[in-house]
Short mmCIF file of the C-alpha atoms (twelve columns), coordinates in Angstrom:
data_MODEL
# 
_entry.id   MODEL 
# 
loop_
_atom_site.group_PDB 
_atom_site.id 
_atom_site.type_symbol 
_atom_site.label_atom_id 
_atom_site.label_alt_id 
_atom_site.label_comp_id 
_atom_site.label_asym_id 
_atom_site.label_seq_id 
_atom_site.Cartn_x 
_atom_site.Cartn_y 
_atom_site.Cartn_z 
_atom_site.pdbx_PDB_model_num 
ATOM 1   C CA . UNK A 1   0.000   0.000  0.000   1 
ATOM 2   C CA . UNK A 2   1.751   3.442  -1.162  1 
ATOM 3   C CA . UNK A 3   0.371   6.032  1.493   1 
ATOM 4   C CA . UNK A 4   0.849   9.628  0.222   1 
ATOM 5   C CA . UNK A 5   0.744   12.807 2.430   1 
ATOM 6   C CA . UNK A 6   -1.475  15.300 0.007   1 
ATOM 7   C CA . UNK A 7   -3.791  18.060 -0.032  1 
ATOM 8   C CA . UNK A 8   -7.302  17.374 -0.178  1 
ATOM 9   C CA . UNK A 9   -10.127 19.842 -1.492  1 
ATOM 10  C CA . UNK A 10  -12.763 21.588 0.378   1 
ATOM 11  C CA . UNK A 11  -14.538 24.778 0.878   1 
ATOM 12  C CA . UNK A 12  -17.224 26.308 -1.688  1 
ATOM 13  C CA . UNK A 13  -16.929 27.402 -5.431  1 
ATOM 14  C CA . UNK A 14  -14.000 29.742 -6.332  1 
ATOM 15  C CA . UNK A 15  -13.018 29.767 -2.061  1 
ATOM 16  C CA . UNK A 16  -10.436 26.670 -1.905  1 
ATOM 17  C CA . UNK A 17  -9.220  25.255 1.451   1 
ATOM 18  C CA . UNK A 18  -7.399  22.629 1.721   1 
ATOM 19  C CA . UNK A 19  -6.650  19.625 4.244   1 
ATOM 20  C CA . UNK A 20  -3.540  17.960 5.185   1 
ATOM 21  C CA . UNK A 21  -4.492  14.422 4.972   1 
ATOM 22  C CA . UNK A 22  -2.801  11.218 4.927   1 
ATOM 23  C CA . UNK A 23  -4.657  8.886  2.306   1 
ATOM 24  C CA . UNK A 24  -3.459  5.394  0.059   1 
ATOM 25  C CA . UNK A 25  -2.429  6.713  -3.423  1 
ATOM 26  C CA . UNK A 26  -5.545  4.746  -4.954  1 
ATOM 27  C CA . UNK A 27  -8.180  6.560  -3.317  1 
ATOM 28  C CA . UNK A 28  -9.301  9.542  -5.075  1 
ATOM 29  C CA . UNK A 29  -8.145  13.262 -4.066  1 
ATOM 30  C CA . UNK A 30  -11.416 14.584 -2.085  1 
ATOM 31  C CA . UNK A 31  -12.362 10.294 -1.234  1 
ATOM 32  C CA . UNK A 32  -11.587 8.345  1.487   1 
ATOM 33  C CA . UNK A 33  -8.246  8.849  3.847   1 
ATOM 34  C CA . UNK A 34  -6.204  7.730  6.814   1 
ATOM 35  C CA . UNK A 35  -5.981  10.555 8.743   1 
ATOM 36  C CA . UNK A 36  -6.300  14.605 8.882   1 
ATOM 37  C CA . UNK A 37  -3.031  16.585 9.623   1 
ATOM 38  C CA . UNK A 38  -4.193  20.144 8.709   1 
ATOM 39  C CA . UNK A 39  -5.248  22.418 6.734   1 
ATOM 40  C CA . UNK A 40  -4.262  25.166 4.693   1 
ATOM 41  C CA . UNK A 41  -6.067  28.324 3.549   1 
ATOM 42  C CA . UNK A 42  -4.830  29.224 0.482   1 
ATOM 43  C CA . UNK A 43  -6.847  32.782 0.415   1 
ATOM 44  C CA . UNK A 44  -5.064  34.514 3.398   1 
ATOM 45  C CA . UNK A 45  -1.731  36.424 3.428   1 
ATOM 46  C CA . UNK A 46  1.656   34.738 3.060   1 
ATOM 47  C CA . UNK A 47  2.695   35.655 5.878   1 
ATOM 48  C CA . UNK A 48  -0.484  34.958 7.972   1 
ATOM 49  C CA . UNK A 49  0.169   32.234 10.533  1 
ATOM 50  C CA . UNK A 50  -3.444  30.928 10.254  1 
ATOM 51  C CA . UNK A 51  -2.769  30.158 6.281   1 
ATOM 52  C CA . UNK A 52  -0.889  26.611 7.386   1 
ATOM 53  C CA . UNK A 53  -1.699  24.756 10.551  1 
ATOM 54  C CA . UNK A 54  0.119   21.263 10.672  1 
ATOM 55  C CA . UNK A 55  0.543   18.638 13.118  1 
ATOM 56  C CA . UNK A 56  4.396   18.410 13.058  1 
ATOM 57  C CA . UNK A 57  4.392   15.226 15.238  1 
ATOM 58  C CA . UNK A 58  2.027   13.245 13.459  1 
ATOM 59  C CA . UNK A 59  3.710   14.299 9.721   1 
ATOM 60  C CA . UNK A 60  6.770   13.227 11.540  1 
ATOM 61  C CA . UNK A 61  5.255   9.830  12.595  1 
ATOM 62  C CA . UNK A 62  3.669   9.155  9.036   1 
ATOM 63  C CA . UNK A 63  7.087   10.533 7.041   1 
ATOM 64  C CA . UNK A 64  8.968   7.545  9.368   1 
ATOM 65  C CA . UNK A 65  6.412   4.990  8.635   1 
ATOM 66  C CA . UNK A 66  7.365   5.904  4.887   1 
ATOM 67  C CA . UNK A 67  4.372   7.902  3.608   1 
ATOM 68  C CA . UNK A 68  5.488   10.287 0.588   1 
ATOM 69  C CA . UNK A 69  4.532   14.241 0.530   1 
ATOM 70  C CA . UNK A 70  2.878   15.574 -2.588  1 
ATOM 71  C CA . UNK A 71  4.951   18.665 -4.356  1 
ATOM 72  C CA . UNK A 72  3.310   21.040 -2.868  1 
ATOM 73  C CA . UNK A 73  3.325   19.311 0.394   1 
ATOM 74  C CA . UNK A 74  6.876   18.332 0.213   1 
ATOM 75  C CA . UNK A 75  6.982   22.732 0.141   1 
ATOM 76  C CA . UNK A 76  5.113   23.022 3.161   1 
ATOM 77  C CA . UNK A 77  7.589   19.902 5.438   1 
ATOM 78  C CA . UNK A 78  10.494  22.006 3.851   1 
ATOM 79  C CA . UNK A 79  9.748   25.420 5.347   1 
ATOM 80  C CA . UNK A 80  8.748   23.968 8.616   1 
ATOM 81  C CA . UNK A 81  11.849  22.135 8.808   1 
ATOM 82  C CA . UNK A 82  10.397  18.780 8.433   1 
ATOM 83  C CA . UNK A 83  11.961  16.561 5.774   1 
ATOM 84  C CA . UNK A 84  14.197  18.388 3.265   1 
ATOM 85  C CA . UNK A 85  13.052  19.006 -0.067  1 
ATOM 86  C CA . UNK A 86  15.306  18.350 -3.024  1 
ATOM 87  C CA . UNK A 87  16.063  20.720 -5.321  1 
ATOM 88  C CA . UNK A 88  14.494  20.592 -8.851  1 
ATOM 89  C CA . UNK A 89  17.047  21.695 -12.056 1 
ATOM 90  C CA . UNK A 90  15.632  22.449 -14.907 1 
ATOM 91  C CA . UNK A 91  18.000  25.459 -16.529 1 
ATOM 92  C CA . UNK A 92  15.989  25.295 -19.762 1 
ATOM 93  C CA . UNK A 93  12.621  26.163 -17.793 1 
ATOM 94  C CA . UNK A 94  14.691  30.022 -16.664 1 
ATOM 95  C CA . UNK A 95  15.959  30.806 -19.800 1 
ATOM 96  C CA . UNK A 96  13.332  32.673 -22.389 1 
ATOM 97  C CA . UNK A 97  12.027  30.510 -25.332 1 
ATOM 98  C CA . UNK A 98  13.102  33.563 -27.971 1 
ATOM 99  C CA . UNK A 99  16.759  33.315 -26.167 1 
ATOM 100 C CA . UNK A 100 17.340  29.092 -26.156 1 
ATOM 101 C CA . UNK A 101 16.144  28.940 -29.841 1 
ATOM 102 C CA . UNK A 102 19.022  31.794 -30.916 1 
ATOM 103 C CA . UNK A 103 21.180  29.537 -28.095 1 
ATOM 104 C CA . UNK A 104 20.445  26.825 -30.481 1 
ATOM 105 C CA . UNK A 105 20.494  28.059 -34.217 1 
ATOM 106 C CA . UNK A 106 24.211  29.366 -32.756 1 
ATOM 107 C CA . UNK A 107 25.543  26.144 -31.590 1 
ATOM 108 C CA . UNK A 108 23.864  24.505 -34.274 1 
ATOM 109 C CA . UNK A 109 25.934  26.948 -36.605 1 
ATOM 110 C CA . UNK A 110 29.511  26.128 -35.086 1 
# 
């Protein structure tokens, strides 16, 4: 069974919030799950404590037993010092399309 840590979707038309839940990576995103960790608001401030409230002990617990974070989760664990987040690379991705296809034509050229 391949648990995931994810967010799951609540709240009314065009006024998201989201739980924290711990669910098996079958069941669908709003279905079933294992447990509630918290919640996040996705309409407040940045910088407003109420806009993530997590159970760090319990994430802890479930990240031991092996459960996987989501992206967006995996963000979340990272800021609050949780389980380290690797870094993505993608150098293509920064770089303007009009700029890699000159990039191109010129090595192409040499």
């Amino acid at each position: 069974m391949s648990v995931v840590i994810r967010l799951a979707r609540a709240g009314t038309k065009k006024r998201p919030v989201y739980h924290v839940v711990v669910a098996d990576s079958r069941f669908p995103r709003d279905g079933r799950f294992i447990e509630r960790l918290g919640h996040f608001n996705p309409l407040l401030p940045k910088d407003s404590e109420a806009r993530l409230k997590l159970d760090i002990d319990k994430v802890k617990a479930w990240v031991e037993k092996g459960a996987q974070p989501s992206d967006r989760v995996a963000r979340f664990l990272d800021a609050a010092g949780v389980k380290k987040r690797e870094a993505r690379n993608n150098p293509e991705k920064a770089v303007p399309r009009k700029e890699r296809k000159a990039a191109a034509e010129a090595a192409a050229k040499k």
